[in-house]
N, C-alpha and C positions, 0 to 999 in steps of 0.2 A: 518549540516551533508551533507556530497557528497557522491554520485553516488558510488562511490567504497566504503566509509563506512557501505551504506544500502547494498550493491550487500553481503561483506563481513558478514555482519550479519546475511544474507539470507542464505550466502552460495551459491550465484549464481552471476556470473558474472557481471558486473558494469553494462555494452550493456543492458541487460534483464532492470535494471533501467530507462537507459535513454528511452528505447521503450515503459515503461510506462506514462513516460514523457512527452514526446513529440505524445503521440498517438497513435505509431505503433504499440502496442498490449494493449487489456484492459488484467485485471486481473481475474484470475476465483475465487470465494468467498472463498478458501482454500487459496489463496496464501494472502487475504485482511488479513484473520484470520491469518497465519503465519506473516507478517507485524504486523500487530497489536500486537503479543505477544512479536516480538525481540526489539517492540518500549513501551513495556508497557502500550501500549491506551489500556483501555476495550474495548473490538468491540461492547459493546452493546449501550455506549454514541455514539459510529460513528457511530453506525445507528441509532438511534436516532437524530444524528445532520444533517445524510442525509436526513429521512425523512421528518425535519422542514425544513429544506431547499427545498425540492421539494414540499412541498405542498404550495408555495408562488408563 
């Protein structure tokens, strides 16, 4: 998937993509939850797989 396929799912501009990308902006946990529903993840297994992952 590219940049302009997720911006387009989102409904927001491709830019807004790659600045999470590359860094220039983090996400606030509404926009995690909106991702996660236009991609189908359950948000509760990613957090689940972040918080095994931070506690290593």
């Amino acid at each position: 998937m590219t940049q302009r396929d997720l911006g387009e799912l989102l409904n927001t501009p491709h830019t807004f993509v790659n600045k999470y990308e590359v860094g220039e902006r983090y996400l606030t946990f509404t926009e995690v939850i909106n991702i996660c529903k236009s991609l189908q993840i359950d948000v509760h297994s990613l957090l689940d797989d972040v918080m095994k992952s931070s506690s290593k």
